[in-house]
C-alpha positions as protocol buffer text, in pm:
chain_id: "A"
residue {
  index: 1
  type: UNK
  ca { x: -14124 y: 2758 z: -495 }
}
residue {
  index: 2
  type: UNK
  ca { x: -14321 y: 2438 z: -598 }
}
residue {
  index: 3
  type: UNK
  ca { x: -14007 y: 2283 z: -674 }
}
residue {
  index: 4
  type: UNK
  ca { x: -13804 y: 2078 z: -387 }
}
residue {
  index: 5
  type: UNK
  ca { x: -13507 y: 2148 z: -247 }
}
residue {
  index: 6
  type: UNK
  ca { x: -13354 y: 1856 z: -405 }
}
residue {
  index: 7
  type: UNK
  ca { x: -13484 y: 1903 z: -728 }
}
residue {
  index: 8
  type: UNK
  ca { x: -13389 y: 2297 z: -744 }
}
residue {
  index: 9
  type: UNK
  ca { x: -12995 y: 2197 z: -640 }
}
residue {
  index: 10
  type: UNK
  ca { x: -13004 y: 2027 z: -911 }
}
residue {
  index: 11
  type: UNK
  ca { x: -13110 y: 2235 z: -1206 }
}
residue {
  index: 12
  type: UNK
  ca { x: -12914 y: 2516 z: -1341 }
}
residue {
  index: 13
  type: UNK
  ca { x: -13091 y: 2868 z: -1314 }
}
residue {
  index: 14
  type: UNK
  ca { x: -13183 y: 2850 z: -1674 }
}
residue {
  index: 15
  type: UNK
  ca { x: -13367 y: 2536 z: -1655 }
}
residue {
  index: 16
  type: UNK
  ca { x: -13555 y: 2688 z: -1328 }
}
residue {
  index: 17
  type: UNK
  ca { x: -13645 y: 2993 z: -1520 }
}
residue {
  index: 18
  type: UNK
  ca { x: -13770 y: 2779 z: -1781 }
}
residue {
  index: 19
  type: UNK
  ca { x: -13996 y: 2573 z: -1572 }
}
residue {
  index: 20
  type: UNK
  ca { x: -14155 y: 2890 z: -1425 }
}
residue {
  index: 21
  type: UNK
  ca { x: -14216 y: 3067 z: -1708 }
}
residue {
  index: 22
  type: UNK
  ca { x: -14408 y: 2680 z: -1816 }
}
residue {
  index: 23
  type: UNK
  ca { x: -14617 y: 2716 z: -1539 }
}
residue {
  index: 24
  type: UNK
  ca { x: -14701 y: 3054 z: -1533 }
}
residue {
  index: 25
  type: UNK
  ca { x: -14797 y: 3075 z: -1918 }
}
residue {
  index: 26
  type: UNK
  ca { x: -15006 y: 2722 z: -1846 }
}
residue {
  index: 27
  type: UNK
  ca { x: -15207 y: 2896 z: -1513 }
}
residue {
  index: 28
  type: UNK
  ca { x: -15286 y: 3211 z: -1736 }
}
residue {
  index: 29
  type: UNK
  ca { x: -15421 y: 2966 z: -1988 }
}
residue {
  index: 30
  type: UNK
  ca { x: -15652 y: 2854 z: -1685 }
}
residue {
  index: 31
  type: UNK
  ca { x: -15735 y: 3196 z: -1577 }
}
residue {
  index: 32
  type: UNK
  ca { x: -15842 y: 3291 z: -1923 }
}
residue {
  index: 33
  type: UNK
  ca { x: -16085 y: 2926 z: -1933 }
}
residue {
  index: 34
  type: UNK
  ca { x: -16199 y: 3037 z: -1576 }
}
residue {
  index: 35
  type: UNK
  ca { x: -16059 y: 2661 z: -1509 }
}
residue {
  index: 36
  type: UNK
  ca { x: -15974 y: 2579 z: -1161 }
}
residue {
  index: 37
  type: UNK
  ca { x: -15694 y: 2371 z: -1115 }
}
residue {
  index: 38
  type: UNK
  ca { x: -15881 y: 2102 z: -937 }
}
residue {
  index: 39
  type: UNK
  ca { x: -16120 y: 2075 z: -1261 }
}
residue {
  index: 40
  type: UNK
  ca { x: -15838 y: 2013 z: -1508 }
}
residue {
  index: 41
  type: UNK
  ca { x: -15887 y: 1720 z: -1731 }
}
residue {
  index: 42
  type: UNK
  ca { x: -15648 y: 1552 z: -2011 }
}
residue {
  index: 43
  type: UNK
  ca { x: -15858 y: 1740 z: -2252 }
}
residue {
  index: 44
  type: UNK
  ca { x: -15768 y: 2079 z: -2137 }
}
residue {
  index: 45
  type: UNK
  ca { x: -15394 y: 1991 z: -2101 }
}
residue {
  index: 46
  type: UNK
  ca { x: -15465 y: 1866 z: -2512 }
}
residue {
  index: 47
  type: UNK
  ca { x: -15601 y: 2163 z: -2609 }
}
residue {
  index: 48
  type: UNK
  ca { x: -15390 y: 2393 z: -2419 }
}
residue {
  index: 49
  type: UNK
  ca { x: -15066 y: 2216 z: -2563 }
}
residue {
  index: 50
  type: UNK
  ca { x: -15271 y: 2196 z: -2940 }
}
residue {
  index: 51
  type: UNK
  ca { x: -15266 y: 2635 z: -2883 }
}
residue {
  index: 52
  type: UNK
  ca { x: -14883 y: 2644 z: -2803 }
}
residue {
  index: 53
  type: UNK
  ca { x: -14790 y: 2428 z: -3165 }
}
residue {
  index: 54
  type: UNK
  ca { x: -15049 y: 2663 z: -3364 }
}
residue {
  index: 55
  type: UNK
  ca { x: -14931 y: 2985 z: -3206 }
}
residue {
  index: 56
  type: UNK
  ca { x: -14569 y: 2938 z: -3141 }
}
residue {
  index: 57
  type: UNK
  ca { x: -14485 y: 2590 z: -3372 }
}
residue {
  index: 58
  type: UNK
  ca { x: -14327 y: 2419 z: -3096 }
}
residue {
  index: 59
  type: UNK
  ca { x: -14122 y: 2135 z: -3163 }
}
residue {
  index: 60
  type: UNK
  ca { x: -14156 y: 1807 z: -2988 }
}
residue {
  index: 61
  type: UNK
  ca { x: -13896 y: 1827 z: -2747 }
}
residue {
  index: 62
  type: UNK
  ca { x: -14035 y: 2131 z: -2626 }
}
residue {
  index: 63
  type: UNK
  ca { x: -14408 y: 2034 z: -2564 }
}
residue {
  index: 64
  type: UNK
  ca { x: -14232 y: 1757 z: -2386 }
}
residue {
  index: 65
  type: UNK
  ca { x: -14029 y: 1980 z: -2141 }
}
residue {
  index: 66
  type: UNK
  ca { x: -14404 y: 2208 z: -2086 }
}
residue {
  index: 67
  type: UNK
  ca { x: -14582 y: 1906 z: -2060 }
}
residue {
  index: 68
  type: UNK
  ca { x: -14299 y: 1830 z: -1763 }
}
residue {
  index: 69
  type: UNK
  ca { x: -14330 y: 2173 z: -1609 }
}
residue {
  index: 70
  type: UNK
  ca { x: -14701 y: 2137 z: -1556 }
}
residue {
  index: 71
  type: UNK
  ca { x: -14668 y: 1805 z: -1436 }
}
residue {
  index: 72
  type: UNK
  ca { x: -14410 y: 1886 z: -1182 }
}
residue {
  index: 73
  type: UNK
  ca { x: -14610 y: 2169 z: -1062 }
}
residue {
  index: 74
  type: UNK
  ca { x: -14913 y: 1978 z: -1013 }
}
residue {
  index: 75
  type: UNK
  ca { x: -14743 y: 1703 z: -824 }
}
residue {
  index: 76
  type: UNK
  ca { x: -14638 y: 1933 z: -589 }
}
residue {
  index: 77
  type: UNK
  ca { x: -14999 y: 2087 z: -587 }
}
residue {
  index: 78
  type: UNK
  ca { x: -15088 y: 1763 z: -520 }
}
residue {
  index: 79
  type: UNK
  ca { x: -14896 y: 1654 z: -224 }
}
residue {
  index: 80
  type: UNK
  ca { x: -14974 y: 2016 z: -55 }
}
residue {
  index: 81
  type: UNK
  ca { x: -15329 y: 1900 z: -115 }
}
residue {
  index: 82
  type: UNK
  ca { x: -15446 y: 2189 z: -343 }
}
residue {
  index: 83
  type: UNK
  ca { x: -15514 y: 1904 z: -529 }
}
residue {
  index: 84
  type: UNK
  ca { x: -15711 y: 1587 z: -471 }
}
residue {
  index: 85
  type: UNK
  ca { x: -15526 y: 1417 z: -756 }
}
residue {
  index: 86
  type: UNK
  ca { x: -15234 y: 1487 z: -1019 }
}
residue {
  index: 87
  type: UNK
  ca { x: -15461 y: 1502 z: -1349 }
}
residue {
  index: 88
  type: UNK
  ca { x: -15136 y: 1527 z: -1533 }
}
residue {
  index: 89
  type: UNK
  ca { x: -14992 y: 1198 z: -1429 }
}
residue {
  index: 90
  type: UNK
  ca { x: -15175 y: 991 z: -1652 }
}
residue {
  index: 91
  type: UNK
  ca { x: -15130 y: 1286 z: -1971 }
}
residue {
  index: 92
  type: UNK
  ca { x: -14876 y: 1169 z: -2218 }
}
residue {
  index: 93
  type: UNK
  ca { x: -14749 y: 1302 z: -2580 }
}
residue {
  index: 94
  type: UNK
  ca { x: -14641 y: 1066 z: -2826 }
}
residue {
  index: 95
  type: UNK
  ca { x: -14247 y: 1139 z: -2897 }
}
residue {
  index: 96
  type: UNK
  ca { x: -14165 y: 1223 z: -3253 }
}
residue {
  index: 97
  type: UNK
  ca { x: -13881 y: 971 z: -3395 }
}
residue {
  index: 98
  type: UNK
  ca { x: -13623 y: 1175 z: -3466 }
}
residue {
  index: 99
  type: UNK
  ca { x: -13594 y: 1198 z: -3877 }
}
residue {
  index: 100
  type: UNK
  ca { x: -13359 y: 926 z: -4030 }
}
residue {
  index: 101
  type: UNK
  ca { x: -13117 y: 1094 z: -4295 }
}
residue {
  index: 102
  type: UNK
  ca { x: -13271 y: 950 z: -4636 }
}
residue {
  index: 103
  type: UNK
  ca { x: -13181 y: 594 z: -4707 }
}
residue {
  index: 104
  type: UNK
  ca { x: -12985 y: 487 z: -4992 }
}
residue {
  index: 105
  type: UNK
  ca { x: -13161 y: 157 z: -5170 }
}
residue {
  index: 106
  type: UNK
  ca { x: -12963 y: -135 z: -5257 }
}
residue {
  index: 107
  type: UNK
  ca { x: -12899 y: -119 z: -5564 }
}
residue {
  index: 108
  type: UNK
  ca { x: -12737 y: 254 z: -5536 }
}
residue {
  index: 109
  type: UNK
  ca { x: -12499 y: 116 z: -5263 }
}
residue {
  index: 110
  type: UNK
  ca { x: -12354 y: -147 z: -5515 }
}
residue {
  index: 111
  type: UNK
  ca { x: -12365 y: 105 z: -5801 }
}
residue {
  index: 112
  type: UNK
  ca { x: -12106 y: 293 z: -5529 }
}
residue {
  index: 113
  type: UNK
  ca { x: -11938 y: 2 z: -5434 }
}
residue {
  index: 114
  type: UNK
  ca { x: -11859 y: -178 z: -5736 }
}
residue {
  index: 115
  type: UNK
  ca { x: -11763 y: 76 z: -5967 }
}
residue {
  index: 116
  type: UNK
  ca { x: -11431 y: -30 z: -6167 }
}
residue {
  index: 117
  type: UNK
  ca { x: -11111 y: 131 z: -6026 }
}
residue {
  index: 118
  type: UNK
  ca { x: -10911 y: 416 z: -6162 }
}
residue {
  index: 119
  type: UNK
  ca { x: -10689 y: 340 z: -6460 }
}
residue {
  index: 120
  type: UNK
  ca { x: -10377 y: 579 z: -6279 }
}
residue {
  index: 121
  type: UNK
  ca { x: -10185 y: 391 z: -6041 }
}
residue {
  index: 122
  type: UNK
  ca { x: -10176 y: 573 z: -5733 }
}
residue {
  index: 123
  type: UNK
  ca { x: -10551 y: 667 z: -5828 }
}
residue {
  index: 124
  type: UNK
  ca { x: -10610 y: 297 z: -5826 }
}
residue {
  index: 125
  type: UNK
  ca { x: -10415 y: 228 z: -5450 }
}
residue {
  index: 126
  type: UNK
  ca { x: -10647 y: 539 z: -5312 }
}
residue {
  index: 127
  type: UNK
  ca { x: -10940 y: 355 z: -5468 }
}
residue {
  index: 128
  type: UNK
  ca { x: -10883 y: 26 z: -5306 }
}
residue {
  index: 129
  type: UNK
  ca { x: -10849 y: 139 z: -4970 }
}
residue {
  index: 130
  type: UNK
  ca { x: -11112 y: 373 z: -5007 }
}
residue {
  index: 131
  type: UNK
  ca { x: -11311 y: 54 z: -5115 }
}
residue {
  index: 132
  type: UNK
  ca { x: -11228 y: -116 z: -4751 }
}
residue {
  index: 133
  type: UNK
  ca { x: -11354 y: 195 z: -4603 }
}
residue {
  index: 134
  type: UNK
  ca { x: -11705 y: 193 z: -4758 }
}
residue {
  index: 135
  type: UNK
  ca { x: -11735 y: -184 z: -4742 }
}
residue {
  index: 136
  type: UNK
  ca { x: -11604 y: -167 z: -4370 }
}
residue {
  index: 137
  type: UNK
  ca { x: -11915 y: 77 z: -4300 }
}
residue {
  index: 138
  type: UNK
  ca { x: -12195 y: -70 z: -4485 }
}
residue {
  index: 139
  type: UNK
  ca { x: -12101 y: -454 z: -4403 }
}
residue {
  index: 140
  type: UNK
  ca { x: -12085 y: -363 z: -4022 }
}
residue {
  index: 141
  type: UNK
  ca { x: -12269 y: -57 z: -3953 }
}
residue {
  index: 142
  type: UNK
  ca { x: -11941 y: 121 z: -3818 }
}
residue {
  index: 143
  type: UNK
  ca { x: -11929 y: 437 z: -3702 }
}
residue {
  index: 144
  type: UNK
  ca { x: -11669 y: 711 z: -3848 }
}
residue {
  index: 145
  type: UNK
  ca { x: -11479 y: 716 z: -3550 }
}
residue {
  index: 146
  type: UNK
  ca { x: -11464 y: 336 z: -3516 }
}
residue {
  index: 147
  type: UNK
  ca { x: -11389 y: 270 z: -3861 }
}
residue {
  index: 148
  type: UNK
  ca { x: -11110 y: 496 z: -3803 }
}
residue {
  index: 149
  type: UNK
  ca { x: -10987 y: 334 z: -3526 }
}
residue {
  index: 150
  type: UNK
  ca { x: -10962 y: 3 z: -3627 }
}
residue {
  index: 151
  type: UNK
  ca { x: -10613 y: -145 z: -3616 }
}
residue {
  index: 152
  type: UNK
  ca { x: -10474 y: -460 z: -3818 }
}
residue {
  index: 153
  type: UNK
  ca { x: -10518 y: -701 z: -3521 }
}
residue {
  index: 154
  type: UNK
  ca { x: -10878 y: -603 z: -3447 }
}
residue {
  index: 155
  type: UNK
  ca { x: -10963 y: -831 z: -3789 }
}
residue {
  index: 156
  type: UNK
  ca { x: -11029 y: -1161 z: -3748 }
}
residue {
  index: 157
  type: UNK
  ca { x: -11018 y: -1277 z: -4123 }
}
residue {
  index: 158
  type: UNK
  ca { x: -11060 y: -1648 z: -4016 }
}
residue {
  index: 159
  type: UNK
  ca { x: -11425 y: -1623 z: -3828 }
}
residue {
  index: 160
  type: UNK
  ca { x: -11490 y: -1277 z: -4052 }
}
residue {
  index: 161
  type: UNK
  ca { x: -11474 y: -1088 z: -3723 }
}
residue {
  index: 162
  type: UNK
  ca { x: -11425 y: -741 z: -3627 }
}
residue {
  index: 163
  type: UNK
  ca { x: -11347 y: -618 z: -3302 }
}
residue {
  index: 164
  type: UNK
  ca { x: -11505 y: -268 z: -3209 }
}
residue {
  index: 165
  type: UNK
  ca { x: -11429 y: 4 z: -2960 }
}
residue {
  index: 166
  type: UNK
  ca { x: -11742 y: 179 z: -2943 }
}
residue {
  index: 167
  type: UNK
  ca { x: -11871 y: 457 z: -2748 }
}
residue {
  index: 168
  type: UNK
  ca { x: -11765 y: 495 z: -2362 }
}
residue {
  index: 169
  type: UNK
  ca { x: -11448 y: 257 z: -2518 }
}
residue {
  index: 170
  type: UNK
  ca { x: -11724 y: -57 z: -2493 }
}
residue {
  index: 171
  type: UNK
  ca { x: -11633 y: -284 z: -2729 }
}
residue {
  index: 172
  type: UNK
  ca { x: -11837 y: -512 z: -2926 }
}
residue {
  index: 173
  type: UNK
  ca { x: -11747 y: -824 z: -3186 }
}
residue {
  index: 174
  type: UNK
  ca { x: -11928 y: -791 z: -3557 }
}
residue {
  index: 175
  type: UNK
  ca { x: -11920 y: -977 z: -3850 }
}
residue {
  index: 176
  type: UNK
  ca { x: -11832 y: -848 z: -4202 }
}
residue {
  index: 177
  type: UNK
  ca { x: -11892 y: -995 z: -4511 }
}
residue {
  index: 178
  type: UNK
  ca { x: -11667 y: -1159 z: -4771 }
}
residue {
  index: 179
  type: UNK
  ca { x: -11731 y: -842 z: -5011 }
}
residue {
  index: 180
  type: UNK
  ca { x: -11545 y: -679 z: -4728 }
}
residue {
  index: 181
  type: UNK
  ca { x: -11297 y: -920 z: -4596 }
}
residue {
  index: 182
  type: UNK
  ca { x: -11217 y: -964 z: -5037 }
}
residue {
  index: 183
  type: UNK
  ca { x: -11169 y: -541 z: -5030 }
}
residue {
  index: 184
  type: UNK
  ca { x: -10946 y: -535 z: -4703 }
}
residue {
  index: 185
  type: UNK
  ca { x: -10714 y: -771 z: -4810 }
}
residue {
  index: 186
  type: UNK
  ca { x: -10684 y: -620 z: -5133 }
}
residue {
  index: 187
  type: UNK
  ca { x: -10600 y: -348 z: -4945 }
}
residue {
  index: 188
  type: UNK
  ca { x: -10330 y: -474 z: -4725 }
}
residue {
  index: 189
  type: UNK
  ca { x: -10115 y: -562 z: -5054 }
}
residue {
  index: 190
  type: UNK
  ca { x: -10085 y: -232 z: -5064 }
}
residue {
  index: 191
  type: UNK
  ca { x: -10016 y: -119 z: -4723 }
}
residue {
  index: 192
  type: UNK
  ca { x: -9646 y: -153 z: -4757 }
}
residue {
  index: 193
  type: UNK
  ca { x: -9586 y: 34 z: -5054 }
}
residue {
  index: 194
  type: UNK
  ca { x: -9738 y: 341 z: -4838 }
}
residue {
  index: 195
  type: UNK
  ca { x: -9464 y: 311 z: -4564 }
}
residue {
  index: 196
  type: UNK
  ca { x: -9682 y: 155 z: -4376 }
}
residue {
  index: 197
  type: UNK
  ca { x: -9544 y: -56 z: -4094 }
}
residue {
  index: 198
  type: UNK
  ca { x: -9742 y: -382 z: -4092 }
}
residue {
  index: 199
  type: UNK
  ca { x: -9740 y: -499 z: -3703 }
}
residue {
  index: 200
  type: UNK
  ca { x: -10062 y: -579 z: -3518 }
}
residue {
  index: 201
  type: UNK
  ca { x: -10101 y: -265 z: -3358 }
}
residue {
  index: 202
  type: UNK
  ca { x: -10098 y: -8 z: -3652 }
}
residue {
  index: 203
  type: UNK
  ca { x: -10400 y: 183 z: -3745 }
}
residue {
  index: 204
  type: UNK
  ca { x: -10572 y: 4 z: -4060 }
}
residue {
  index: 205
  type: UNK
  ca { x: -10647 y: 306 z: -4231 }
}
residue {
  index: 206
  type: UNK
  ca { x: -10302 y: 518 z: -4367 }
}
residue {
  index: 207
  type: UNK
  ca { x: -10223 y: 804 z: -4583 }
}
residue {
  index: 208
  type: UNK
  ca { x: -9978 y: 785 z: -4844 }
}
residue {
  index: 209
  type: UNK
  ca { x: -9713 y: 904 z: -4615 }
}
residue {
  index: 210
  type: UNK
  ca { x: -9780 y: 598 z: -4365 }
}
residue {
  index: 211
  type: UNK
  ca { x: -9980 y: 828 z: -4116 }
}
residue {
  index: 212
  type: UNK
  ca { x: -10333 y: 756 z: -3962 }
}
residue {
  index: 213
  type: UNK
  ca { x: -10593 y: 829 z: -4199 }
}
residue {
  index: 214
  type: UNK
  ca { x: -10798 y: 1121 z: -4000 }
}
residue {
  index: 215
  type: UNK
  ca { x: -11178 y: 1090 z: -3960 }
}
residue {
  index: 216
  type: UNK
  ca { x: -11233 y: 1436 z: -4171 }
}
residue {
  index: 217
  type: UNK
  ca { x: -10998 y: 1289 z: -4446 }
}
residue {
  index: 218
  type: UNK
  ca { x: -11230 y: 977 z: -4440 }
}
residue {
  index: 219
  type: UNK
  ca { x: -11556 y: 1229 z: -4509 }
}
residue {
  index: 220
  type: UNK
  ca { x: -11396 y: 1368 z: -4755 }
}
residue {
  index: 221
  type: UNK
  ca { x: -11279 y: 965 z: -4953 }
}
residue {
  index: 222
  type: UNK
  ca { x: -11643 y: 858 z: -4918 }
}
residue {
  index: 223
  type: UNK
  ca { x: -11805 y: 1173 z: -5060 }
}
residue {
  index: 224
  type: UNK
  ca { x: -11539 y: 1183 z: -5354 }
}
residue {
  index: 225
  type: UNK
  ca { x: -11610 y: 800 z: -5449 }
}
residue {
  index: 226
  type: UNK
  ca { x: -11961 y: 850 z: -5439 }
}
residue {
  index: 227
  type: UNK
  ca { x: -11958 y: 1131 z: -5672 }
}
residue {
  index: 228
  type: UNK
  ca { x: -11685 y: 934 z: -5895 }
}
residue {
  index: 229
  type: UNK
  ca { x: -11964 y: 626 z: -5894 }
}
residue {
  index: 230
  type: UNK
  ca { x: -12218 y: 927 z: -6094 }
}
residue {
  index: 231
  type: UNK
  ca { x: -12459 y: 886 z: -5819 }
}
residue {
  index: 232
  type: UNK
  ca { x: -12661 y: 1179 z: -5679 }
}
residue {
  index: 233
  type: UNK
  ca { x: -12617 y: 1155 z: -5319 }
}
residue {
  index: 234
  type: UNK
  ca { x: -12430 y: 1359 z: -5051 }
}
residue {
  index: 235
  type: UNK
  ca { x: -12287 y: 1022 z: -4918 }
}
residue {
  index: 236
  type: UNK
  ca { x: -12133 y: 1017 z: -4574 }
}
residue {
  index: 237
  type: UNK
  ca { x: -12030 y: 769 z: -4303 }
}
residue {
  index: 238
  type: UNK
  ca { x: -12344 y: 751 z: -4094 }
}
residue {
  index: 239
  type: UNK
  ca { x: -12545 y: 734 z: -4408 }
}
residue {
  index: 240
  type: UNK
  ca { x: -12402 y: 408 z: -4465 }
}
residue {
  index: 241
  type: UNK
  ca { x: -12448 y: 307 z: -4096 }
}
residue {
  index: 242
  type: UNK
  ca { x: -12793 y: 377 z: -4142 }
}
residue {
  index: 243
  type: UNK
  ca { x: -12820 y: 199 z: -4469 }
}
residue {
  index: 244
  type: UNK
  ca { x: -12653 y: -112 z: -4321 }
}
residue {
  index: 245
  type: UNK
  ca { x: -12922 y: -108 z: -4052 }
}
residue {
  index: 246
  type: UNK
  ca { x: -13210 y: -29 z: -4256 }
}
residue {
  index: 247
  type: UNK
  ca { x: -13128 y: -323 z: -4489 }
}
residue {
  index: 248
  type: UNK
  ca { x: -13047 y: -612 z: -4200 }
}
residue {
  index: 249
  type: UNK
  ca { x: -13353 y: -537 z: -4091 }
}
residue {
  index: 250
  type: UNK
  ca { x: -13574 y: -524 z: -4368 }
}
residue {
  index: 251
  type: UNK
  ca { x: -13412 y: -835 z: -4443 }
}
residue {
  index: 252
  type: UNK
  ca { x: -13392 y: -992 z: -4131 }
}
residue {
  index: 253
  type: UNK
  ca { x: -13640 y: -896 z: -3939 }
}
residue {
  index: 254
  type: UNK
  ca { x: -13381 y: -978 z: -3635 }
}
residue {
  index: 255
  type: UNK
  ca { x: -13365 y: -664 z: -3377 }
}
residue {
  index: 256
  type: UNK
  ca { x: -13199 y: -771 z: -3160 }
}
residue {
  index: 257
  type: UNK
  ca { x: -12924 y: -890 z: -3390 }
}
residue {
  index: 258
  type: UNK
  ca { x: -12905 y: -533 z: -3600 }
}
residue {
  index: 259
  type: UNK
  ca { x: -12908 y: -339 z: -3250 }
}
residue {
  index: 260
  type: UNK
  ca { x: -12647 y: -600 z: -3117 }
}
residue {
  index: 261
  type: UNK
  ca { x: -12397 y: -528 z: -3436 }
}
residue {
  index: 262
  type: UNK
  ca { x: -12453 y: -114 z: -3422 }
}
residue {
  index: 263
  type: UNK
  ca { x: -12359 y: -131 z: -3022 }
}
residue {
  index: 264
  type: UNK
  ca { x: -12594 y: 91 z: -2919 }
}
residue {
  index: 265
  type: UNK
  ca { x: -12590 y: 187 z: -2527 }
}
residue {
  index: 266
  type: UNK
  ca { x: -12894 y: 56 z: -2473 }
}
residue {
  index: 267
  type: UNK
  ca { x: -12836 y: -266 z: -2502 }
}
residue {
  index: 268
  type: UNK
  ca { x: -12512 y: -201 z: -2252 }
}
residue {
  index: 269
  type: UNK
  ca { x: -12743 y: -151 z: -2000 }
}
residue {
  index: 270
  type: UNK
  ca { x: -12875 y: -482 z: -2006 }
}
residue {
  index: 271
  type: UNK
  ca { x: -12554 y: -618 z: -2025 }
}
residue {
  index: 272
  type: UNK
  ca { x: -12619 y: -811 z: -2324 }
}
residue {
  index: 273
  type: UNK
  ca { x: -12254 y: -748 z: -2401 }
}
residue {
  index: 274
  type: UNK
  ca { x: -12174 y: -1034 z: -2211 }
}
residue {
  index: 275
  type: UNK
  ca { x: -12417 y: -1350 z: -2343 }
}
residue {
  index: 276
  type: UNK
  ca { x: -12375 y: -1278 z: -2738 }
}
residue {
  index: 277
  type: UNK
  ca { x: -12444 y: -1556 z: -2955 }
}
residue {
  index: 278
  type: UNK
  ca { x: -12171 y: -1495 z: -3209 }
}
residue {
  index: 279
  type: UNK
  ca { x: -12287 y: -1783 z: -3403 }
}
residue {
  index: 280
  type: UNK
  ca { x: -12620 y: -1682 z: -3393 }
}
residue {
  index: 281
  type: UNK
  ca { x: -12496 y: -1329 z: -3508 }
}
residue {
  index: 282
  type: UNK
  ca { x: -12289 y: -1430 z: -3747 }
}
residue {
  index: 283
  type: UNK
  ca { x: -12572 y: -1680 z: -3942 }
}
residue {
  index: 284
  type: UNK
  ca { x: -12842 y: -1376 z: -3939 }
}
residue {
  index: 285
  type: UNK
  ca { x: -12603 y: -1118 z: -4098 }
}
residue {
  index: 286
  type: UNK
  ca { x: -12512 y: -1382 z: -4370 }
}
residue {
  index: 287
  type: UNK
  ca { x: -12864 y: -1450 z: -4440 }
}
residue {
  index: 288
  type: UNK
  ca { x: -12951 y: -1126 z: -4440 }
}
residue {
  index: 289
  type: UNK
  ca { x: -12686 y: -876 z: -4553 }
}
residue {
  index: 290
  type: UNK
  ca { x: -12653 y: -836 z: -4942 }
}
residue {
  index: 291
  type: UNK
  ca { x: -12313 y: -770 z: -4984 }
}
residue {
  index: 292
  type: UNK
  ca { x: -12251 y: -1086 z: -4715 }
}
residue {
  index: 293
  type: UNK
  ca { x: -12174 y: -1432 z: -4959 }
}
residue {
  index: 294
  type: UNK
  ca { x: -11924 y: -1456 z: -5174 }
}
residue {
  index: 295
  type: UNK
  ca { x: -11928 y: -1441 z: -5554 }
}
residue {
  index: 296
  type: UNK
  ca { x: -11900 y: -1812 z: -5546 }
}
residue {
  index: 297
  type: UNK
  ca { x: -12186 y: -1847 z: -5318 }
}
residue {
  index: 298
  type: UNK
  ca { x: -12406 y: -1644 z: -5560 }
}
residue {
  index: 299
  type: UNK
  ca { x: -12319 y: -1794 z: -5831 }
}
């Protein structure tokens, strides 16, 4: 097996299958070309790979995994010295970016946002927390499960502060915008009236009964107002968290700032978590974010 020890405990027997059926599709390819393995250039591995997407469309990930077999297997060629030298090593396939779900442009996101309320009462108390949902997820690029998480203490409406608890319960400190502080405290007027008990630790969102507002129940608010608005788009959470980046940075220009604010893991690693410039955070998103200044400030 031209696999090590090491490497073989650690695969599961599908993965193992995988790889030899890689290498043993990728050495028939060489029989066929009368190609020695010790005469194998980039261009071969190019046009062999080129044959695989004609003949069997493979996606990305999968040219990726062959391109892995082949490169295992001639490392180990390589170090049993059938090889001189790995030609393989230096071979690399550009990854595909995965597909972004279409973006919504401005202008569609405030025809969502600032569409007049219901004239029925309890149509109109739905509406305006429905409205601190959607503002909550565009102004800070929330995901569903962390705008459905929040709780009353994690808002700081002094500093215009939110406290997350991302992924792998990190949590992260974003700003949101007065469009969105304006529509939470709206919001919170009506809190009581739905039994809801207003201490520091109770969940943000509520149903009309006082219970958490579930994350499916939260798909299913932000489809129905975007339909109400008349727009035609199958609206849903991570839409807007997409949105929300795609417009901070268009606008910003700033990275690190938009990267900072959606808590992705990879800035974890770096432990960037700890040396934020909330400040500096908090000036870029006003600058940058169009639902960010006040009607005042507009004006």
């Amino acid at each position: 097996m031209w696999l090590t020890a090491r490497e073989i405990q650690n695969q599961s027997k599908h993965t193992l299958q995988a790889y030899e059926r890689d290498v043993s599709d990728f050495l028939s390819f060489c029989e066929i070309k009368e190609l020695h393995l010790s005469n194998v250039e980039a261009a071969d591995l190019r046009e062999y790979l080129a044959q695989k997407v004609e003949r069997q469309q493979l996606s990305s990930s999968s040219l990726q995994r062959l391109l892995s077999s082949i490169r295992q297997f001639m490392k180990w060629a390589e170090q049993g010295h059938y090889l001189a030298f790995n030609p393989a090593d230096d071979f690399q396939l550009k990854r595909i970016p995965r597909p972004l779900p279409g973006m919504i442009d401005i202008e569609t996101i405030h025809q969502i946002l600032d569409q007049p309320a219901p004239e029925k009462p309890l149509e109109q108390q739905m509406w305006l927390r429905d409205k601190a949902i959607l503002e909550l997820l565009y102004s800070s690029g929330l995901r569903l499960a962390e705008v459905q998480g929040l709780r009353i203490k994690d808002l700081d409406f002094k500093r215009q502060l939110l406290r997350i608890t991302g992924k792998g319960n990190k949590t992260r400190v974003v700003p949101f915008g007065s469009k969105a502080k304006d529509a939470v405290m709206q919001w919170l007027q009506i809190y009581p009236l739905w039994h809801g008990d207003f201490v520091p630790h109770a969940p943000l969102l509520i149903t009309q009964t006082g219970h958490p507002l579930g994350v499916r129940q939260i798909e299913n608010r932000v489809k129905f107002q975007a339909q109400r608005s008349g727009v035609n788009v199958d609206l849903h959470p991570h839409l807007l968290r997409h949105c929300f980046a795609s417009h901070m940075l268009s606008n910003s220009g700033d990275l690190r700032a938009v990267q900072e604010m959606l808590g992705h893991s990879s800035l974890s690693t770096t432990q960037i978590y700890t040396h934020i410039d909330f400040d500096h955070l908090a000036q870029v998103y006003d600058q940058a974010h169009p639902r960010a200044q006040s009607k005042k400030a507009e004006g």
